[in-house]
N, CA and C atoms of all chains as a GROMACS GRO file, in nm:
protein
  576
    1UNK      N    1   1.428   5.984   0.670
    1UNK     CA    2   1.342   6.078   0.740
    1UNK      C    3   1.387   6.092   0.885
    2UNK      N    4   1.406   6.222   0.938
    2UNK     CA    5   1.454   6.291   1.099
    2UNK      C    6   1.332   6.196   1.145
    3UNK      N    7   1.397   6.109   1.272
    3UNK     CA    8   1.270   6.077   1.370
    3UNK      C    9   1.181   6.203   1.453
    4UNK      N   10   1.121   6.192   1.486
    4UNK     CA   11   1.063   6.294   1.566
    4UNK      C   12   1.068   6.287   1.746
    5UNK      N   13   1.086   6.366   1.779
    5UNK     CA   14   1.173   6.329   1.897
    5UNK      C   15   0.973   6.332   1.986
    6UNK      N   16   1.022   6.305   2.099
    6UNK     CA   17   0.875   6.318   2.188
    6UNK      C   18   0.886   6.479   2.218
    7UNK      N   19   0.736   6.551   2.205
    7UNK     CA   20   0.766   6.668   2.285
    7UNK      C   21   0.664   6.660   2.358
    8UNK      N   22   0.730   6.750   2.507
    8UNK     CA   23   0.637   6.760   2.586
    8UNK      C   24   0.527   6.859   2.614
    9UNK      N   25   0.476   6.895   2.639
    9UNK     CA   26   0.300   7.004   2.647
    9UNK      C   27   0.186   6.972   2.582
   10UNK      N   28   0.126   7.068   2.551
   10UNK     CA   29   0.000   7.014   2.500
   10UNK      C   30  -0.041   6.967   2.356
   11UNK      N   31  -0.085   6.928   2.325
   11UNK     CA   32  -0.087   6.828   2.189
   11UNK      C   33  -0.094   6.992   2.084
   12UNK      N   34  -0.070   6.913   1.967
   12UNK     CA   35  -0.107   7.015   1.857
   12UNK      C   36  -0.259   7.059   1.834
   13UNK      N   37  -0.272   7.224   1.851
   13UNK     CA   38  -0.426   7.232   1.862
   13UNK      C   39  -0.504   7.227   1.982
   14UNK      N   40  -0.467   7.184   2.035
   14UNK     CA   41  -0.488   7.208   2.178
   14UNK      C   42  -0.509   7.358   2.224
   15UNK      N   43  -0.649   7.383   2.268
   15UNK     CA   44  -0.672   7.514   2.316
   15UNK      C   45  -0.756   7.544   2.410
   16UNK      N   46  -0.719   7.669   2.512
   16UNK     CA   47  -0.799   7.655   2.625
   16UNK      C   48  -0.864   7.838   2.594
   17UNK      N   49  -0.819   7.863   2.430
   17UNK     CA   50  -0.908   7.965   2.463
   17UNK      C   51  -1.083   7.996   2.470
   18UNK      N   52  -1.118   8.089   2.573
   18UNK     CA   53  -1.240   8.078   2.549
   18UNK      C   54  -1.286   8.222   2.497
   19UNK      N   55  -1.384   8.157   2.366
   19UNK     CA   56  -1.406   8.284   2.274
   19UNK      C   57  -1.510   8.340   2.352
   20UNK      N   58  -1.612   8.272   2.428
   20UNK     CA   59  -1.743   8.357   2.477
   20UNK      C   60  -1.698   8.479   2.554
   21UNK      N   61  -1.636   8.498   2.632
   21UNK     CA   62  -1.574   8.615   2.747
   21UNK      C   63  -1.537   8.710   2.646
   22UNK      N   64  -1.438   8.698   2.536
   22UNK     CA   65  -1.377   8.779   2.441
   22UNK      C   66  -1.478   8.824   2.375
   23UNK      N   67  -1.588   8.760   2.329
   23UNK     CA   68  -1.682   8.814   2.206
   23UNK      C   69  -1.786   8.917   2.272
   24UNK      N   70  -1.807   8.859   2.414
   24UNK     CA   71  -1.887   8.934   2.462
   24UNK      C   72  -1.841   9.103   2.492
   25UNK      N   73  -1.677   9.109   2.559
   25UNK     CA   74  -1.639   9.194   2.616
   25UNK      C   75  -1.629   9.305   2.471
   26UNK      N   76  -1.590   9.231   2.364
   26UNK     CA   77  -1.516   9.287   2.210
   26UNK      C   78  -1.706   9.378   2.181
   27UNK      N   79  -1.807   9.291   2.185
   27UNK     CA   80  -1.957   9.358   2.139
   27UNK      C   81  -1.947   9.467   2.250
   28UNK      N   82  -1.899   9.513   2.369
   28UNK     CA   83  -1.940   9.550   2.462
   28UNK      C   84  -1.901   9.728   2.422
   29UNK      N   85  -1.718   9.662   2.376
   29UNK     CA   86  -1.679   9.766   2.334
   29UNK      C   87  -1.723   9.860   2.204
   30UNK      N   88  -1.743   9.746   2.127
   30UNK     CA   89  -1.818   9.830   1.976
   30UNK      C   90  -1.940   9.910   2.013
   31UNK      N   91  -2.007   9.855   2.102
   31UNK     CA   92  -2.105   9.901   2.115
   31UNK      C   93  -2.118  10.046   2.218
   32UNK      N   94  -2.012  10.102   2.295
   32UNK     CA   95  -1.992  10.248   2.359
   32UNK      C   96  -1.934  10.302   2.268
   33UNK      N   97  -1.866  10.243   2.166
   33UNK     CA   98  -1.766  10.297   2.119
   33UNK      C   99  -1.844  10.398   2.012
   34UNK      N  100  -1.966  10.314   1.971
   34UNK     CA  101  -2.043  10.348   1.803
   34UNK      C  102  -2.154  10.449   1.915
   35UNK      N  103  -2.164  10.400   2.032
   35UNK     CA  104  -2.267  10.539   2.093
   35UNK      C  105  -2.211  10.688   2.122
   36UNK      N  106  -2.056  10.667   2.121
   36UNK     CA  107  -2.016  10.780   2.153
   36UNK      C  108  -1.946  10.877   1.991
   37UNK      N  109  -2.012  10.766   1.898
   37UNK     CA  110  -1.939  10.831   1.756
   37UNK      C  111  -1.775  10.838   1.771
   38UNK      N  112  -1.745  10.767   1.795
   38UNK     CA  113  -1.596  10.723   1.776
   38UNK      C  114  -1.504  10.641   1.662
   39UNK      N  115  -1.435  10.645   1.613
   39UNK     CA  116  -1.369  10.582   1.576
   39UNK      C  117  -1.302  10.447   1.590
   40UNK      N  118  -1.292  10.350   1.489
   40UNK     CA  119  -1.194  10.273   1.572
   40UNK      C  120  -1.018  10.304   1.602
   41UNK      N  121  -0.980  10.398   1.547
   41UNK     CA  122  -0.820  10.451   1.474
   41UNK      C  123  -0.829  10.547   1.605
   42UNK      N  124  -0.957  10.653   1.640
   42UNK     CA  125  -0.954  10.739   1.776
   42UNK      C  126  -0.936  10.646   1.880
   43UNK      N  127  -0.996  10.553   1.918
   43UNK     CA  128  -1.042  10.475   2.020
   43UNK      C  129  -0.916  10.428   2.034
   44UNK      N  130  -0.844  10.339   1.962
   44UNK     CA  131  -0.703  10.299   1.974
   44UNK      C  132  -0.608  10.399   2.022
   45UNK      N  133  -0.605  10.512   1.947
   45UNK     CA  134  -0.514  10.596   1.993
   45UNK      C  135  -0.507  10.662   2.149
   46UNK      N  136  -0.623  10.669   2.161
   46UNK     CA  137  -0.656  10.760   2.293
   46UNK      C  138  -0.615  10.628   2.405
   47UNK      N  139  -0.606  10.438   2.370
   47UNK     CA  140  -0.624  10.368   2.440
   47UNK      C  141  -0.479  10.323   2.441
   48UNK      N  142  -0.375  10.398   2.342
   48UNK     CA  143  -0.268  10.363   2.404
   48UNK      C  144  -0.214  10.217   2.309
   49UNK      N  145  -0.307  10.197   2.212
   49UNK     CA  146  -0.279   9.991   2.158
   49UNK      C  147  -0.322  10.109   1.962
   50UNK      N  148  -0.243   9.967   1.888
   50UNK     CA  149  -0.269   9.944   1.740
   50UNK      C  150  -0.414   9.947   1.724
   51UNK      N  151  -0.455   9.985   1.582
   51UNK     CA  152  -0.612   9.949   1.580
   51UNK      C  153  -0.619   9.845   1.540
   52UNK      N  154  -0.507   9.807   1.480
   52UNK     CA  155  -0.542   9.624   1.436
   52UNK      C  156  -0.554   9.530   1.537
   53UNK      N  157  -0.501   9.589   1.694
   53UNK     CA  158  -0.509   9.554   1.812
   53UNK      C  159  -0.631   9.534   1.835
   54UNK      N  160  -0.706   9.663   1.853
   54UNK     CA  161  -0.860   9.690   1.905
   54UNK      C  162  -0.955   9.653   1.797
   55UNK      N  163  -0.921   9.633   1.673
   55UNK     CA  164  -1.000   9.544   1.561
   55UNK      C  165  -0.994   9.368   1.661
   56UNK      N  166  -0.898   9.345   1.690
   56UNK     CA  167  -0.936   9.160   1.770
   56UNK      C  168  -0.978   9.156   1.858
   57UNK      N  169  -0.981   9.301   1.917
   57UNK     CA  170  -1.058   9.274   2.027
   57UNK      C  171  -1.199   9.292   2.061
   58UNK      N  172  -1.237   9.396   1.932
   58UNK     CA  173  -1.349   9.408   1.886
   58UNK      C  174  -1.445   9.256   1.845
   59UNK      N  175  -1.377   9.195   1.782
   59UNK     CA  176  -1.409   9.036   1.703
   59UNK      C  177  -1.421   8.970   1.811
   60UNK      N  178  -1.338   8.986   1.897
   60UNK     CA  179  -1.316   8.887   2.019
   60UNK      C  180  -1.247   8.775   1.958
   61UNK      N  181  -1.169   8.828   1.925
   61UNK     CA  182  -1.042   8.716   1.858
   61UNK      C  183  -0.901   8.740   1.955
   62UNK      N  184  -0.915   8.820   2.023
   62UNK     CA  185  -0.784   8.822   2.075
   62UNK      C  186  -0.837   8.859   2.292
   63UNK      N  187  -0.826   8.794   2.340
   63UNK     CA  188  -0.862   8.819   2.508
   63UNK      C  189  -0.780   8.910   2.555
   64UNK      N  190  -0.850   8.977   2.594
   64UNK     CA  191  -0.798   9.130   2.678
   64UNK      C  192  -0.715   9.100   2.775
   65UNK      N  193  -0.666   9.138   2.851
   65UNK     CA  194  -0.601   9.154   2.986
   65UNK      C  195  -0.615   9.248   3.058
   66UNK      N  196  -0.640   9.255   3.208
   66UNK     CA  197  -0.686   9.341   3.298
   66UNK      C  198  -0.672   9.476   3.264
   67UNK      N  199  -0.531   9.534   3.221
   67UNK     CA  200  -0.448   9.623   3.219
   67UNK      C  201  -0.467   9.687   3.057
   68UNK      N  202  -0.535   9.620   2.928
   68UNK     CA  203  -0.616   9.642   2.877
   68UNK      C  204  -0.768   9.692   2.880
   69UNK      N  205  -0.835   9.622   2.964
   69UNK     CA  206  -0.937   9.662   3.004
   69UNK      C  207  -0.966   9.778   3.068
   70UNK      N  208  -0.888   9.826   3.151
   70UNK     CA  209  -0.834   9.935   3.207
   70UNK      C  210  -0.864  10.069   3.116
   71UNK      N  211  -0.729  10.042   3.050
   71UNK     CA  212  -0.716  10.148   2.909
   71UNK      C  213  -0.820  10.181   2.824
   72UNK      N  214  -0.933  10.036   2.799
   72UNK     CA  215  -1.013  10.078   2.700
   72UNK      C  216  -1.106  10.162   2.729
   73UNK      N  217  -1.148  10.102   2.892
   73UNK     CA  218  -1.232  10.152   2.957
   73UNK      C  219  -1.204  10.313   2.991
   74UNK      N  220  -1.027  10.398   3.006
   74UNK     CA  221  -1.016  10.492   3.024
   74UNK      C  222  -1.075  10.591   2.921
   75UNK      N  223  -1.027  10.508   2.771
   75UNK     CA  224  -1.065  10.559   2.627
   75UNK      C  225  -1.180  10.592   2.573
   76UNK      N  226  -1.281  10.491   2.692
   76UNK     CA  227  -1.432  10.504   2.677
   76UNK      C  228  -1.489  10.657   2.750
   77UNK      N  229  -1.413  10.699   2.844
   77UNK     CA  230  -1.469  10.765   2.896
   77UNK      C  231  -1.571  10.677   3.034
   78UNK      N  232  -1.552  10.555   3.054
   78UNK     CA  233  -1.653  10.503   3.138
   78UNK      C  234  -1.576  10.443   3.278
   79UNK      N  235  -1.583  10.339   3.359
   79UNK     CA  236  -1.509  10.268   3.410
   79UNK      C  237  -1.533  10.124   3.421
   80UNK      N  238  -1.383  10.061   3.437
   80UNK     CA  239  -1.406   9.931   3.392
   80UNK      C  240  -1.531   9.839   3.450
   81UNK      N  241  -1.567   9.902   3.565
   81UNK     CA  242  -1.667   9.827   3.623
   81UNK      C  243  -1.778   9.829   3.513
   82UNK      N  244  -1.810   9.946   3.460
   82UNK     CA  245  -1.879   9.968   3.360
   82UNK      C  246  -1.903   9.890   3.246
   83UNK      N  247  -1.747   9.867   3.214
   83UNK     CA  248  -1.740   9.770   3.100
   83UNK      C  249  -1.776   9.602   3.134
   84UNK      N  250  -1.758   9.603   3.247
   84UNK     CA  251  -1.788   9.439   3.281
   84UNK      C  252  -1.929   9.430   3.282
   85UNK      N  253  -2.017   9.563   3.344
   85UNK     CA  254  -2.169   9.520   3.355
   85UNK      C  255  -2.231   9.512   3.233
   86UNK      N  256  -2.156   9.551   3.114
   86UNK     CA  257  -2.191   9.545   3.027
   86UNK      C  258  -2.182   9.379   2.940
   87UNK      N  259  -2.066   9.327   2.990
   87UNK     CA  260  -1.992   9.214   2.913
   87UNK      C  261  -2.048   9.123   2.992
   88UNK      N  262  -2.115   9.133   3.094
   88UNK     CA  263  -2.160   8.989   3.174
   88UNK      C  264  -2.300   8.999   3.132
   89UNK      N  265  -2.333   9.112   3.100
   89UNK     CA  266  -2.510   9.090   3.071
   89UNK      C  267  -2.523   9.041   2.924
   90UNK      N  268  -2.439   9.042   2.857
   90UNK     CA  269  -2.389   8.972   2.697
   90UNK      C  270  -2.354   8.813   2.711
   91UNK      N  271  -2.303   8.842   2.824
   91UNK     CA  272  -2.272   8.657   2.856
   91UNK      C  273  -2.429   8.603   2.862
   92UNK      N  274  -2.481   8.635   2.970
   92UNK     CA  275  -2.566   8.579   3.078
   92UNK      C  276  -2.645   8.589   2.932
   93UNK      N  277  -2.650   8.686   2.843
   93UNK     CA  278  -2.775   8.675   2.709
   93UNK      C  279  -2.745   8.538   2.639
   94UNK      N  280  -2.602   8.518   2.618
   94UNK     CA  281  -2.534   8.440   2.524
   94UNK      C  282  -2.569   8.281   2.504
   95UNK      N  283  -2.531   8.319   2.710
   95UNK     CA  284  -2.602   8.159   2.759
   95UNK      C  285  -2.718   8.111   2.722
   96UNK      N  286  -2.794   8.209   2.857
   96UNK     CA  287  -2.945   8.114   2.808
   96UNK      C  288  -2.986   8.142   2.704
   97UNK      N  289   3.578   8.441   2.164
   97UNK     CA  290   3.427   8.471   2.219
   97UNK      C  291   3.344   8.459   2.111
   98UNK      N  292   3.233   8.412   2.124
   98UNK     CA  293   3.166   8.397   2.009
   98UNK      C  294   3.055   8.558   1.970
   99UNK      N  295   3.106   8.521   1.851
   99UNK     CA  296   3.012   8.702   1.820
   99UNK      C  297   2.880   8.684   1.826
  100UNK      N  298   2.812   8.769   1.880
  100UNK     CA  299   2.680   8.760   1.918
  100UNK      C  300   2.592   8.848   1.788
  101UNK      N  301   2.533   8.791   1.765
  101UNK     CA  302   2.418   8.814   1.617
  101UNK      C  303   2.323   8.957   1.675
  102UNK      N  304   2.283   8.987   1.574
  102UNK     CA  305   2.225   9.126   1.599
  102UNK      C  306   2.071   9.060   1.586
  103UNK      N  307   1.988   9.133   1.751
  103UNK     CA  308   1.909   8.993   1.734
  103UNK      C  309   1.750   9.149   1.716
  104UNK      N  310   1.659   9.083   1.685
  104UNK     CA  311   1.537   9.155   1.624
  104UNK      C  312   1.454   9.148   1.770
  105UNK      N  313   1.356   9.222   1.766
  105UNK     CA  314   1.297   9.268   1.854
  105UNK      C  315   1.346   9.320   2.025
  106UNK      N  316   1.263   9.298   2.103
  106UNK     CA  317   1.264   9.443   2.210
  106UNK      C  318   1.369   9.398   2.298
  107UNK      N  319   1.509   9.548   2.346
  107UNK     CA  320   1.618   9.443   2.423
  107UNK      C  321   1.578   9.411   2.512
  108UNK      N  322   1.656   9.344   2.540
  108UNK     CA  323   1.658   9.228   2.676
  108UNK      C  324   1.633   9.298   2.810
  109UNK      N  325   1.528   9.291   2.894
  109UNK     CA  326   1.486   9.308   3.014
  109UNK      C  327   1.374   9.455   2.973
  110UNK      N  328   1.330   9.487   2.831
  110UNK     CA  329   1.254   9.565   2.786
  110UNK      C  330   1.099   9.477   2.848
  111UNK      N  331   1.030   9.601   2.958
  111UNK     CA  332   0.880   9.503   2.975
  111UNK      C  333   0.796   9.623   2.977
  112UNK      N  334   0.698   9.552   2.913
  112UNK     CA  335   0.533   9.662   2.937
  112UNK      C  336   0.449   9.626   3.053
  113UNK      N  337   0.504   9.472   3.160
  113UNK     CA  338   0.383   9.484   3.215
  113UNK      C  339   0.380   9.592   3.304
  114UNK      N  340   0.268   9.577   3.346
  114UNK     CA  341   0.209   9.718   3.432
  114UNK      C  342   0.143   9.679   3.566
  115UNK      N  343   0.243   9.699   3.645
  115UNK     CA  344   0.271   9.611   3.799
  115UNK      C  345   0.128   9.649   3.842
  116UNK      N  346   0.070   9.803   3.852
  116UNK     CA  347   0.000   9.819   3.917
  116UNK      C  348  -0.153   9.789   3.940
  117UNK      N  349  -0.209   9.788   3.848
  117UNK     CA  350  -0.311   9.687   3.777
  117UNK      C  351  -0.353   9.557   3.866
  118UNK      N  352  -0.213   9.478   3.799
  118UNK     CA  353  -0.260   9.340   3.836
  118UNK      C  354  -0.223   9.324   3.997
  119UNK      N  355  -0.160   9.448   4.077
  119UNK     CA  356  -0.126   9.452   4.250
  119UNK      C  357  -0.265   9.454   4.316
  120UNK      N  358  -0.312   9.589   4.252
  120UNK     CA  359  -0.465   9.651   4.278
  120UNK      C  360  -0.545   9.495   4.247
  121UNK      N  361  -0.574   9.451   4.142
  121UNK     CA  362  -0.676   9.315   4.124
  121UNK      C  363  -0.624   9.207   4.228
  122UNK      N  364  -0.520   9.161   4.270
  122UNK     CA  365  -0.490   9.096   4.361
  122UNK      C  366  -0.497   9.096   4.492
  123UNK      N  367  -0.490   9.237   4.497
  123UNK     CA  368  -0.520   9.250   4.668
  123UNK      C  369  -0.671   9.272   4.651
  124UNK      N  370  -0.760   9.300   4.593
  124UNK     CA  371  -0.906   9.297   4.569
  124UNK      C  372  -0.943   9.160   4.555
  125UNK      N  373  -0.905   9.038   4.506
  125UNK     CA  374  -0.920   8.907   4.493
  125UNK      C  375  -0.870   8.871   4.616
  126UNK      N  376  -0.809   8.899   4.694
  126UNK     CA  377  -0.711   8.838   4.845
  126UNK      C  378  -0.827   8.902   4.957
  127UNK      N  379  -0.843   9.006   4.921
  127UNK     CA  380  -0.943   9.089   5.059
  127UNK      C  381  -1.126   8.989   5.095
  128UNK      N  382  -1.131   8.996   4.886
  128UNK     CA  383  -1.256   8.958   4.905
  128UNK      C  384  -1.212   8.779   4.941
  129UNK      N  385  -1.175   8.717   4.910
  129UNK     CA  386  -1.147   8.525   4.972
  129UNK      C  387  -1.124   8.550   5.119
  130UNK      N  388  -1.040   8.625   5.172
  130UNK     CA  389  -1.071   8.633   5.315
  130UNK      C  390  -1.164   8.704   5.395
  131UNK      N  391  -1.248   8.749   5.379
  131UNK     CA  392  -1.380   8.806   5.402
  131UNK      C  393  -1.472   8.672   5.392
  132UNK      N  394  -1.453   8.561   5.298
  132UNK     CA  395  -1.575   8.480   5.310
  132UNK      C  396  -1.446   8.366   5.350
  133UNK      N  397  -1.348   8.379   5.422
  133UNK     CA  398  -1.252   8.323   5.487
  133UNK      C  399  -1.214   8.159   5.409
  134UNK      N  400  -1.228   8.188   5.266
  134UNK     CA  401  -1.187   8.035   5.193
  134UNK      C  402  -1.039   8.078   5.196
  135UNK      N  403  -0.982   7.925   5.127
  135UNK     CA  404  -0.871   7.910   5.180
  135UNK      C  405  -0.814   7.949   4.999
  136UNK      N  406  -0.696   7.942   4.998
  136UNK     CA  407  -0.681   7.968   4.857
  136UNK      C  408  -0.691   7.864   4.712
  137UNK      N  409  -0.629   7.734   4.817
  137UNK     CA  410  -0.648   7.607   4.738
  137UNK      C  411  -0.781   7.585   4.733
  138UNK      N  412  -0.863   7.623   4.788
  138UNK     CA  413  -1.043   7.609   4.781
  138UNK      C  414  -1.093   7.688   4.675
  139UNK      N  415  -1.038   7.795   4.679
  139UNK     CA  416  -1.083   7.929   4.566
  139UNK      C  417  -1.026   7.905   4.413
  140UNK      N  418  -0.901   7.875   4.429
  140UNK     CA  419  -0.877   7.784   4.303
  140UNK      C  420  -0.911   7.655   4.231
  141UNK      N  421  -0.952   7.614   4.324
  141UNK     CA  422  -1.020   7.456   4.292
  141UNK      C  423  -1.156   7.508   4.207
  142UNK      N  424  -1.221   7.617   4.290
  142UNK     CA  425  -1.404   7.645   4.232
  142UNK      C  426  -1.361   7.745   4.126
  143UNK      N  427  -1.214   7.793   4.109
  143UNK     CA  428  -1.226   7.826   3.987
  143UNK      C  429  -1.150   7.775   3.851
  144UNK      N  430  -1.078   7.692   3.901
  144UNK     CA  431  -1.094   7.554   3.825
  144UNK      C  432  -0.884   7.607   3.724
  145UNK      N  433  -0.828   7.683   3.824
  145UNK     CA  434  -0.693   7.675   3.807
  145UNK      C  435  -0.588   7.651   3.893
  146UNK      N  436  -0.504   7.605   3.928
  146UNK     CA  437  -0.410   7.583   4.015
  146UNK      C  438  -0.366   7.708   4.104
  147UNK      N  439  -0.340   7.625   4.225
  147UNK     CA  440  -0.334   7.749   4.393
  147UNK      C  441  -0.219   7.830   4.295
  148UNK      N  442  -0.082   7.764   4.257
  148UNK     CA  443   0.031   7.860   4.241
  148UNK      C  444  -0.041   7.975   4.168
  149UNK      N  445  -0.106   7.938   4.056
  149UNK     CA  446  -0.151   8.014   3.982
  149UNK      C  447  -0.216   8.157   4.063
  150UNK      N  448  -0.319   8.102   4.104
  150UNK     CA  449  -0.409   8.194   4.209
  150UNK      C  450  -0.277   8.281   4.289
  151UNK      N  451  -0.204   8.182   4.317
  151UNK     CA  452  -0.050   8.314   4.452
  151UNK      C  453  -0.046   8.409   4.369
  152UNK      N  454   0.001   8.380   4.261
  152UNK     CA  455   0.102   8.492   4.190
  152UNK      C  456  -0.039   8.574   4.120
  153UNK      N  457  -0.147   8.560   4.123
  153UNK     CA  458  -0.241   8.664   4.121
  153UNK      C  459  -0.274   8.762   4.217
  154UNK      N  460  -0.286   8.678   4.357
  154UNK     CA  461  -0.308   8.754   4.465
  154UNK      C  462  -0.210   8.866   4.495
  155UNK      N  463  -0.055   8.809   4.458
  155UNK     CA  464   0.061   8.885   4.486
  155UNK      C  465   0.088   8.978   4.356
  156UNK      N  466   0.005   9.009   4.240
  156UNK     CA  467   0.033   9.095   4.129
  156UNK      C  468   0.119   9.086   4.031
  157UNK      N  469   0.194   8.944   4.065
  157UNK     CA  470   0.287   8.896   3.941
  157UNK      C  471   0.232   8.829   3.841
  158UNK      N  472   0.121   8.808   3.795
  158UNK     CA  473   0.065   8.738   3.685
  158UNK      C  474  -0.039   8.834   3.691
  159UNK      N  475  -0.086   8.895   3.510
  159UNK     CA  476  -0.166   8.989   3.444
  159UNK      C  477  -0.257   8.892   3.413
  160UNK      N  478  -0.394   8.905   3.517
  160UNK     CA  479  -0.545   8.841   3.447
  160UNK      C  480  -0.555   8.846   3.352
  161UNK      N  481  -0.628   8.768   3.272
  161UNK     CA  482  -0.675   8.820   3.093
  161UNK      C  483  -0.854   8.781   3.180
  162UNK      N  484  -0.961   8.857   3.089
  162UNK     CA  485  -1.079   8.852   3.117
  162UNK      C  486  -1.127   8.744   3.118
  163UNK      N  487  -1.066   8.601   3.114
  163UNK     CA  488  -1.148   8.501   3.098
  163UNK      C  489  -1.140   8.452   3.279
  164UNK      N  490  -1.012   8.489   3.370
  164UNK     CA  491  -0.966   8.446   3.446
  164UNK      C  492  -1.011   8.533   3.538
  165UNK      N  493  -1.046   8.689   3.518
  165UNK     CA  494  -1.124   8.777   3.604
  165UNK      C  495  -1.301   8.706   3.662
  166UNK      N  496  -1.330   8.649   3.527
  166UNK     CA  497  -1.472   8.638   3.549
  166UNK      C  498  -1.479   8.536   3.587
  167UNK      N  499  -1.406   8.363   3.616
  167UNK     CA  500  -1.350   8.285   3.683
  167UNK      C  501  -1.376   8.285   3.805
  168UNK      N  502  -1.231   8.387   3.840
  168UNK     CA  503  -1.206   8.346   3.978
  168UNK      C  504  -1.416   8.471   4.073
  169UNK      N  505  -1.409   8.582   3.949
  169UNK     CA  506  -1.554   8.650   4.013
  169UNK      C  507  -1.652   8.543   4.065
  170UNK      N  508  -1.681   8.470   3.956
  170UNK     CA  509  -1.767   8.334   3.981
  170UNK      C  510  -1.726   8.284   4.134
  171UNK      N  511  -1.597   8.172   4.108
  171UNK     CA  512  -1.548   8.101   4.215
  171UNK      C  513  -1.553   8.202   4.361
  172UNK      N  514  -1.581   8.340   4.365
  172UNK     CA  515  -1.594   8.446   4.485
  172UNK      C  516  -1.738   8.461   4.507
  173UNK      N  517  -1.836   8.439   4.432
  173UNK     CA  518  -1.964   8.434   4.410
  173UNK      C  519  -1.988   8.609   4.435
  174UNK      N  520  -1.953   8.645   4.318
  174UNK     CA  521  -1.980   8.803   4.312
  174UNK      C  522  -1.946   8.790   4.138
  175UNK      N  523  -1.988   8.926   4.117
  175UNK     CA  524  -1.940   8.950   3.917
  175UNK      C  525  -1.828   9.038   3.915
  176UNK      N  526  -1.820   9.022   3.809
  176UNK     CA  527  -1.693   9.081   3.742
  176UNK      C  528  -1.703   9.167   3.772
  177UNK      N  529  -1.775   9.277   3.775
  177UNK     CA  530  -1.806   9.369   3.711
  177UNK      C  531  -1.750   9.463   3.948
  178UNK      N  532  -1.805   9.363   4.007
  178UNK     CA  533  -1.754   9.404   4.159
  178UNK      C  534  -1.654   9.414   4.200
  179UNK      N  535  -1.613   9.296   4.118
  179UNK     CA  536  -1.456   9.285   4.114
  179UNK      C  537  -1.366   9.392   4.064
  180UNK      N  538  -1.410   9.435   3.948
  180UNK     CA  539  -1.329   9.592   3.924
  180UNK      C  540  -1.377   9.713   4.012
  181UNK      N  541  -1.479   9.713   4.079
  181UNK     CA  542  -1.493   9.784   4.110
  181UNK      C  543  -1.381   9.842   4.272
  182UNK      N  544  -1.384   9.714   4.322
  182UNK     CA  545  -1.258   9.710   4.432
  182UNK      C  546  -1.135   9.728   4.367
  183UNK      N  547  -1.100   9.678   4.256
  183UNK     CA  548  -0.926   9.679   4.182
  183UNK      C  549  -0.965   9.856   4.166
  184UNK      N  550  -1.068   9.912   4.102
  184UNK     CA  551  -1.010  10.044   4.057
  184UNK      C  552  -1.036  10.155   4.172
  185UNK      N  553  -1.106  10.100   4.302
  185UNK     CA  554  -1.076  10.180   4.398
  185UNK      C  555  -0.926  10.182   4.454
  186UNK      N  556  -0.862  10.089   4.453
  186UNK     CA  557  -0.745  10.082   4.518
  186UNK      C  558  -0.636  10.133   4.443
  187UNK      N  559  -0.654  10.109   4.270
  187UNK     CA  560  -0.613  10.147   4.220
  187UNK      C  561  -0.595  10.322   4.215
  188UNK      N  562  -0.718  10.360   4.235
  188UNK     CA  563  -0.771  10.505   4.245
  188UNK      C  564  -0.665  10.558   4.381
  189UNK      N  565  -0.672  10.470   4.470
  189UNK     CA  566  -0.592  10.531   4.651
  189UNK      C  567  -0.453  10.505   4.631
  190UNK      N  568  -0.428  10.405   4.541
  190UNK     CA  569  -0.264  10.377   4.512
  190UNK      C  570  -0.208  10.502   4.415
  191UNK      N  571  -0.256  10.578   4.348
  191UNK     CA  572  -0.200  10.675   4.232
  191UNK      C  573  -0.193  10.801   4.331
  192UNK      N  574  -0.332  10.834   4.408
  192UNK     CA  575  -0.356  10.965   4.460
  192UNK      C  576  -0.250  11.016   4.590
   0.00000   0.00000   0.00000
């Protein structure tokens, strides 16, 4: 049997993702998205990403990035500030 | 010379990030820490990632993901949601 050599970083499994921010921001989006009668296949397209993209992000399986947020928010028709007052008042529910 | 393999995915020096974004969120994260005049290693500490980390935010070379927007919002004692609101003004004066 190959020895196993030492590796260095973080152990196996090791994760620093955090699902609460994602799940909240992902409900934030379903939820303009289904008020404005949209699609998820429109919503993607107009946002520039895959829908299998905007399906994880929907779940909050996959964390956005600024420059995402951006886009979705362009796709919404809203602005991102918009989208955050939305995703922090989902947090702040989540919490307490 | 050794023959070089025909290699799969995007060529070499092919990038999507999108400088402007994360310039605009950085100088909006830099304006607002010096306004309540913390230092940067202070602002990173309360938001619980390393100063380098925080530089290369302030300076637009590292793309936030939303977990790190609402972070460092916290560690500024303002929301997210203020925080875009400064990135997409500047953003707004940087395009026009």
């Amino acid at each position: 049997m190959q020895k196993r050599s030492i590796q260095r970083g973080r152990p196996a499994g090791a994760t620093t993702y955090e699902a609460e921010p994602a799940k909240a921001f992902g409900a934030a989006v379903r939820a303009l998205r289904m008020e404005h009668s949209v699609a998820q296949e429109d919503l993607a397209n107009l946002a520039g990403i895959e829908r299998s993209h905007l399906g994880k992000i929907e779940r909050g399986t996959h964390m956005p990035t600024l420059a995402l947020i951006l886009k979705i928010a362009r796709a919404l028709g809203c602005s991102a500030a918009d989208l955050m007052v939305e995703t922090e008042s989902r947090l702040a529910a989540s919490v307490s």
